[in-house]
C-alpha positions as a printed Julia matrix, in Angstrom:
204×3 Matrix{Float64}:
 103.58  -44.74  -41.94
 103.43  -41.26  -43.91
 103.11  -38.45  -42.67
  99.41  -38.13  -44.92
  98.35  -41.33  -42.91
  98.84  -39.44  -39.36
  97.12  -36.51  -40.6
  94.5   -38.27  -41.96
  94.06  -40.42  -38.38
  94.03  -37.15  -36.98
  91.66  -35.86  -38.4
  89.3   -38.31  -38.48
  89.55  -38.09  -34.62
  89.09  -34.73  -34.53
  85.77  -34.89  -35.64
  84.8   -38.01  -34.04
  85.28  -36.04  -31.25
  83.48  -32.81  -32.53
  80.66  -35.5   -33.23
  80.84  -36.35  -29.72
  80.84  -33.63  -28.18
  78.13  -31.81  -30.54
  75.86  -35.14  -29.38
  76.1   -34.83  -25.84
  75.78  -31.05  -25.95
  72.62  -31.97  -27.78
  71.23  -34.58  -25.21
  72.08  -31.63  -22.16
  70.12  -28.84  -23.85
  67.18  -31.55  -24.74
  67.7   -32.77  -20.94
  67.56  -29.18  -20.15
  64.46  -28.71  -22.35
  62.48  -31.09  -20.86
  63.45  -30.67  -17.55
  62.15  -26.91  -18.05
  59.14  -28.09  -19.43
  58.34  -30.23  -16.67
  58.54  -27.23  -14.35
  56.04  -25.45  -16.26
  54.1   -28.13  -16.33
  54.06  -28.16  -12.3
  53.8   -24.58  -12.54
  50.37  -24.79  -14.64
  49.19  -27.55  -12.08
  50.14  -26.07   -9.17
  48.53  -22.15  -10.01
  44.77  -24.8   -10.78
  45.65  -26.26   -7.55
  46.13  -23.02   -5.98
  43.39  -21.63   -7.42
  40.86  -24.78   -6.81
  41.73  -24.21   -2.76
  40.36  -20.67   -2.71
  37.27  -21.01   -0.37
  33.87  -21.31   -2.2
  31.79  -18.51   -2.24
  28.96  -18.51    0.21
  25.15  -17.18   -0.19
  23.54  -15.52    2.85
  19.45  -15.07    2.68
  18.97  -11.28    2.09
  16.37  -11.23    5.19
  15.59   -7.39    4.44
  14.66   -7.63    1.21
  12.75  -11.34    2.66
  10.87   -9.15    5.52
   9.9    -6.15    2.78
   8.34   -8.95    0.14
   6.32  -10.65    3.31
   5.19   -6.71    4.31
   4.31   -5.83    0.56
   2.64   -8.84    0.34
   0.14   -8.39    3.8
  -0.36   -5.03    2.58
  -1.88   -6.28   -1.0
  -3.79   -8.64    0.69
  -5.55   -6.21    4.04
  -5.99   -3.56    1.13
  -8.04   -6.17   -1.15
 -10.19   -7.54    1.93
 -10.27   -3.58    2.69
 -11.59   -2.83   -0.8
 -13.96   -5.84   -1.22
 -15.7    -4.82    2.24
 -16.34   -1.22    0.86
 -17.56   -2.13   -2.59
 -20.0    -5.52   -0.94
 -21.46   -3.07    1.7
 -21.91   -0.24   -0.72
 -23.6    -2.4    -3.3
 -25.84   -4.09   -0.64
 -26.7    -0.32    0.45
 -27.44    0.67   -3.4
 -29.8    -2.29   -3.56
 -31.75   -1.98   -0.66
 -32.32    1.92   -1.67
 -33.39    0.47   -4.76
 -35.85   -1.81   -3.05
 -37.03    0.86   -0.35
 -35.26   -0.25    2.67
 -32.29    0.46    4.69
 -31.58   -2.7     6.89
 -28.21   -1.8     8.08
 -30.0     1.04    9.66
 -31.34    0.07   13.51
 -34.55    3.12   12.86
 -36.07    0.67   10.54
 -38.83    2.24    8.46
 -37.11    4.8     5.84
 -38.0     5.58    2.61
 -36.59    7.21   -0.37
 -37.65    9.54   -3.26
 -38.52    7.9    -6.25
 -35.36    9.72   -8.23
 -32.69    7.56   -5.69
 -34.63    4.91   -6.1
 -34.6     5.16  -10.07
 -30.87    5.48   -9.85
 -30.27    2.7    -7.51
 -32.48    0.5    -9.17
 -30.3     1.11  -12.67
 -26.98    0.93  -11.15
 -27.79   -2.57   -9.3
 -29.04   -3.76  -12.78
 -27.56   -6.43  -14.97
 -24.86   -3.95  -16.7
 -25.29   -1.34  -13.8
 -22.4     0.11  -12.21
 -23.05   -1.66   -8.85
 -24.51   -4.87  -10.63
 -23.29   -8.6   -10.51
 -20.9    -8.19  -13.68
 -19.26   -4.45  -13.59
 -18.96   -5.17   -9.6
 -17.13   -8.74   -9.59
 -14.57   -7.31  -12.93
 -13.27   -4.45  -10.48
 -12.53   -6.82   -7.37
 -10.82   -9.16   -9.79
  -9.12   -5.89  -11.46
  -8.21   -4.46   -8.31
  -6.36   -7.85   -7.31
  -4.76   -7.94  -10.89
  -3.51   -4.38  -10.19
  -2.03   -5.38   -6.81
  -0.53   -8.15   -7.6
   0.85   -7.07  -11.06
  -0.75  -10.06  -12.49
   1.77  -12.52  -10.96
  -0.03  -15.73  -11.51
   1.13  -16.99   -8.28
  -0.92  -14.69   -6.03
  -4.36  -15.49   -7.39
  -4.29  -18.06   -4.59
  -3.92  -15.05   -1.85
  -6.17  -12.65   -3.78
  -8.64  -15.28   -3.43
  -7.94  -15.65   -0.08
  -8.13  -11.95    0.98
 -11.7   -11.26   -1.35
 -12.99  -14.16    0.83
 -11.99  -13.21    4.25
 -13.12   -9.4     2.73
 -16.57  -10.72    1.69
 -16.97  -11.83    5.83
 -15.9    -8.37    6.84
 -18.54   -6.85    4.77
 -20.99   -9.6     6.01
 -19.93   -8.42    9.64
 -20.13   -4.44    8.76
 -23.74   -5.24    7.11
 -25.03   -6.97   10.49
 -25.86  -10.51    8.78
 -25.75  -12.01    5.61
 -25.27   -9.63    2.56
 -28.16   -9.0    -0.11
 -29.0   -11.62   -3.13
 -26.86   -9.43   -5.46
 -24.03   -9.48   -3.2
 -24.41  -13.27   -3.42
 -24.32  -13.47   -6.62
 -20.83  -11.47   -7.23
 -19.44  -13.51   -4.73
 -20.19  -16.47   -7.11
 -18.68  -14.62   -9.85
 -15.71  -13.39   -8.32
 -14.88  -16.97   -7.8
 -15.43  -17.83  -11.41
 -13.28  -15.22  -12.37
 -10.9   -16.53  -10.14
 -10.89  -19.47  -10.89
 -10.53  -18.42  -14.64
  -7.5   -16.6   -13.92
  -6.04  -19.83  -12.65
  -7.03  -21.94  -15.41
  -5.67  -19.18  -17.79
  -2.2   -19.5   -15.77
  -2.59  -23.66  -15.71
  -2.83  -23.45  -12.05
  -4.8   -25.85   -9.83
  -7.9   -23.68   -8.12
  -8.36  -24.06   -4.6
 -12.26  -22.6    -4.79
């Protein structure tokens, strides 16, 4: 054999065996690789795992802020009944100065001069200050104002006109005057207005 023929053999196994070795080095690193990968893998799961088992956040009722609503709420309602009593007794008092009388008073016979009676007679008119109309539009405007308008309360405004309407009744001694009557029928329509407006289902 020449010597060119044991070079050559040589050679050839020189870089079979580079070969080799480059391939296995290359099958470790991709070993490596994936075996890496894998662990950040578990990594990413494990940090969702860890952050799935933090405890859920809990809601307690903020009974404060629960008691103040409930107190504003009473206090809308006794100063409506409050202000329906004073405006029902004051109009029933306008209207029987207009017609001469005074029945809330135990004396009985008392009459007035003709210029309160003038005046009393024009503010229980139709558009009169103490009249059916001007009288019923500032009970509903006074609930408006206390509630803010929330649709939701008309039912409680309601409610508290009503229970002020008997409180008036009681302060009077009896039933109230015609007029009186007659704004309590219109306060209800305007109630009852309101809810339609709101596409609520009236209670009246």
């Amino acid at each position: 054999m020449s010597v060119n023929g044991v070079t050559g053999a040589a050679n050839t196994y020189d870089v079979y065996q580079t070969s080799q070795a480059a391939n296995t080095k290359a099958a470790e690193e991709n070993t490596a690789a994936k075996s890496d990968e894998k662990k950040d893998e578990a990594g990413v799961v494990y940090e969702a795992s860890k952050q799935n088992a933090q405890t859920a956040k809990t809601y307690t009722q903020n009974t404060d802020l629960v008691n103040k609503l409930k107190a504003d709420a009473e206090a809308h309602t006794k100063q409506l009944q409050s202000i329906v009593e004073q405006l029902m007794t004051k109009q029933g008092q306008t209207y029987n100065t207009a017609n001469g009388i005074w029945s809330f008073l135990a004396s009985g016979d008392f009459t007035v001069d003709a210029a309160t009676k003038a005046q009393a007679e024009k503010d229980i008119a139709e558009d009169g200050y103490w009249g059916v109309e001007q009288t019923s539009d500032r009970i509903i405007d006074f609930a408006t104002a206390l509630t803010g308008g929330d649709p939701d309360k008309i039912e409680e405004m309601r409610e508290a006109f009503k229970k002020g309407y008997k409180m008036a009744e009681k302060t009077w001694g009896g039933e109230l005057p015609d007029i009186s009557k007659r704004t309590y029928d219109a306060v209800m329509e305007k109630f009852d207005k309101l809810a339609e407006d709101a596409g609520l289902t009236t209670s009246n």
